[in-house]
SELUMFI-58802 format. One record per residue (C-alpha): x, y, z. Coordinates in steps of 0.2 Angstrom, whole numbers, padded with zeros to 4 digits, always signed. Layout:
% residues N
XYZ
...
***
This chain:
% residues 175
+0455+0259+0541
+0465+0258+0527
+0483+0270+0525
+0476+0281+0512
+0459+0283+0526
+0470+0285+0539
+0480+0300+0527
+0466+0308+0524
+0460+0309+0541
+0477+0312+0550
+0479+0332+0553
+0490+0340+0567
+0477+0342+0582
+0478+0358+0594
+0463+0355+0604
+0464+0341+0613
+0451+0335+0625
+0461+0335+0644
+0449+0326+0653
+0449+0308+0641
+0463+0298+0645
+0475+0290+0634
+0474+0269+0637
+0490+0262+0638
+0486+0248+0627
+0483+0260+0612
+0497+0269+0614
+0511+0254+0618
+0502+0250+0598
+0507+0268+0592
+0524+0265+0601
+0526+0246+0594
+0523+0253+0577
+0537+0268+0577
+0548+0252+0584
+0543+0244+0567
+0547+0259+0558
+0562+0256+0542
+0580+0264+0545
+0597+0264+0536
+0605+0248+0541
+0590+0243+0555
+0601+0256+0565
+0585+0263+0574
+0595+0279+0580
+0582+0287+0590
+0576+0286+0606
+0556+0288+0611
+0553+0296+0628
+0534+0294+0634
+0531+0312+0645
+0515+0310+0655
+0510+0322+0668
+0520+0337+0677
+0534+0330+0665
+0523+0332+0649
+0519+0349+0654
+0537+0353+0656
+0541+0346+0641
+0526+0356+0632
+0532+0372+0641
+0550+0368+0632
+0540+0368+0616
+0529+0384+0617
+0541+0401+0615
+0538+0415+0606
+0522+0413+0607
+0522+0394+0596
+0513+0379+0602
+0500+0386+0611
+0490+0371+0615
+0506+0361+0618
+0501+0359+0638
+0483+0352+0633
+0489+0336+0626
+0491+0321+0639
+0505+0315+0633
+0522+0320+0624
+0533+0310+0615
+0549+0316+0613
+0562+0307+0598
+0580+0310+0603
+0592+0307+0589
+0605+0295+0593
+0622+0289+0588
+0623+0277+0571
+0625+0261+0569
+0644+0259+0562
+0636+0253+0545
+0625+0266+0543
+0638+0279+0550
+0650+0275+0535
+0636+0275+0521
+0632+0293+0528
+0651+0298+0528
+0650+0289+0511
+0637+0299+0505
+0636+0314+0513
+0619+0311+0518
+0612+0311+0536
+0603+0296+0536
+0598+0301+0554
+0584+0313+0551
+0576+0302+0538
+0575+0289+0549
+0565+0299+0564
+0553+0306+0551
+0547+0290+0546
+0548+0284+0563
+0536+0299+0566
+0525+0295+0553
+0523+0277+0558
+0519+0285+0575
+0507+0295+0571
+0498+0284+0557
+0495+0271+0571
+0490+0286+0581
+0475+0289+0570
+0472+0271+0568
+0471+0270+0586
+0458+0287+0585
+0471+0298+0593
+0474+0314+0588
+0494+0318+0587
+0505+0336+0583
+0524+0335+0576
+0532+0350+0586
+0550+0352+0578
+0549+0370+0587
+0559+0366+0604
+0571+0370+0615
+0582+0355+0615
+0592+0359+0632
+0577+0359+0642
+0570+0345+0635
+0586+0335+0638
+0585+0341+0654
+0567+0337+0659
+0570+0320+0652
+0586+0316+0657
+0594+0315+0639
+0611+0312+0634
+0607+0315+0614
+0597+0328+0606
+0579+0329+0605
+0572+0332+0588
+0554+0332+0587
+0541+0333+0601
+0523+0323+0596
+0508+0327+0604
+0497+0314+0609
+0478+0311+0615
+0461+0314+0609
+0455+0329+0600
+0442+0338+0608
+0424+0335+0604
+0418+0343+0589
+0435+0347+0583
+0433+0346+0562
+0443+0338+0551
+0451+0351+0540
+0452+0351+0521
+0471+0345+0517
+0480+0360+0507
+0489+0350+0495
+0498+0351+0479
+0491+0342+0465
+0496+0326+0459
+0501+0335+0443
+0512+0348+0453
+0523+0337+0463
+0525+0321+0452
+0533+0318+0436
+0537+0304+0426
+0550+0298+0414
***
């Protein structure tokens, strides 16, 4: 698979099929390639929790109020990115430029993730809908957890959905 196959066939899965497990080699791939994911200053300030079992329930639970996230329990596993401190290099260039370089880096860390997830013929789900107290709490974090991605194997049958995009046209310009 090439990265613009694996684009088009990535989509955020909420069916996932319970009784297929997720093979550890596959997903310490998915895993190596968030690890291999760019930040500011190499700082990698995030942490990757692996939640299988009764604590990926939990941590699902922690994800599904008001009614949100309604399949959340169906996936095997969870992975939850906690954000951590900066790297003093990277903390000063954020100061510097009022940026929070932070963020940034979890969502490409998250998109490295779940990229290698398709690769790996995985189905994943960003959740950014969460309550972070519990899910400190569950996983025994010290920093805040800022996204939960759900991880297994989309149940059988389950389409691939036509991608509601903008045009080309509509969201690049040049100059």
């Amino acid at each position: 698979m090439n990265f613009l196959d694996i684009a088009k066939a990535r989509q955020s899965c909420r069916a996932y099929d319970q009784n297929r497990a997720v093979e550890k080699e596959k997903l310490d791939a998915v895993l190596e390639a968030a690890r291999l994911a760019p930040s500011a200053c190499n700082g990698q300030p995030y942490q990757l929790t692996v939640c299988q079992g009764e604590a990926a329930k939990e941590v699902a639970r922690a994800t599904m109020s008001m009614g949100m996230n309604k399949f959340a329990d169906k996936a095997p596993v969870l992975i939850v990115i906690s954000e951590m401190p900066y790297v003093k290099t990277a903390a000063l260039g954020a100061k510097v430029k009022g940026n929070d370089y932070r963020s940034i880096d979890i969502g490409i860390a998250a998109a490295y993730l779940t990229a290698e997830a398709t690769a790996q013929g995985f189905s994943t789900c960003i959740l950014g809908w969460l309550d972070d107290e519990k899910i400190c709490k569950i996983c025994g974090l010290e920093y805040p957890a800022r996204l939960v991605i759900t991880l297994g194997y989309a149940k059988e049958g389950d389409p691939l959905r036509a991608k509601k995009r903008k045009d080309l046209d509509n969201l690049v310009c040049y100059k």
